[in-house]
N, C-alpha and C positions, 0 to 999 in steps of 0.2 A: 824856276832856276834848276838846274843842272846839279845835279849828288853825286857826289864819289859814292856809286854802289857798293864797293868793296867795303870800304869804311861805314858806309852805315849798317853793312851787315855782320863787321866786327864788333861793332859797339851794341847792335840787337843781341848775338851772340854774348858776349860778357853781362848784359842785365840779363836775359835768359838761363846764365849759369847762377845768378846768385837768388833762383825761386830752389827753395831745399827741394820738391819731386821732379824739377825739370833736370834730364841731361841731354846736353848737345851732344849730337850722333856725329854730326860732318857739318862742316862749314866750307863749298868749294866757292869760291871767288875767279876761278880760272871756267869755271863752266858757263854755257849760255843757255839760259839766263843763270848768272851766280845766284846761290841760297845758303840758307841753313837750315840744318835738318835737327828738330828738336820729339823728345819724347818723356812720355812720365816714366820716371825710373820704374814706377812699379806694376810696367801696364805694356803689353808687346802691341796691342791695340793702338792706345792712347797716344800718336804722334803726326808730326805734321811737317808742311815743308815751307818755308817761308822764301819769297825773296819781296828786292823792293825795286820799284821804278827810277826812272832816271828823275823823277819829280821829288823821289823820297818819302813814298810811299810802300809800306808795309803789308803783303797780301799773303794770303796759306793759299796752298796748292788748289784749295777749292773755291777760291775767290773771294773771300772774305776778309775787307781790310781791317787790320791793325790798328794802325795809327800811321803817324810820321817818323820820320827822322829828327822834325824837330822834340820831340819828346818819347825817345826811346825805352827810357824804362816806364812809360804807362803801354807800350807797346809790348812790348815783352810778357808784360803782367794781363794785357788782355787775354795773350795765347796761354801763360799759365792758368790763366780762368778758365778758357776753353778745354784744356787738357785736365783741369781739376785737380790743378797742383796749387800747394799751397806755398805761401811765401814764405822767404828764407827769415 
């Protein structure tokens, strides 16, 4: 099935703001492929670029899936694992 990428990358974006060390850098929706750019607040290293497929799937710039769209904040929460942030 077919995902509103925009929207599922707004919704990755808002669970991603509520881990306390993650902040979202940029979220463009207008670019191809749309992403969001997330980082550990306390770490210039520690960041990644996510986008998701027209399937609604969740990947970092280096290929490593997330999860879905159908369950966005375990998605979110894996990248805050990976980035070594903890939860809010």
């Amino acid at each position: 099935m077919m995902r509103d990428v925009a929207l599922c990358l707004e919704q990755f974006a808002r669970h991603a703001r509520r881990h306390a060390d993650l902040s979202v850098q940029d979220v463009s929706l207008s670019s191809d492929p749309a992403y969001v750019s997330v980082r550990n607040r306390f770490s210039d290293t520690l960041a990644e670029t996510v986008t998701c497929s027209d399937d609604g799937i969740f990947v970092t710039s280096w290929g490593y899936r997330l999860g879905t769209a159908d369950d966005v904040e375990a998605a979110a929460a894996r990248l805050a694992f990976l980035l070594a942030a903890l939860p809010a």
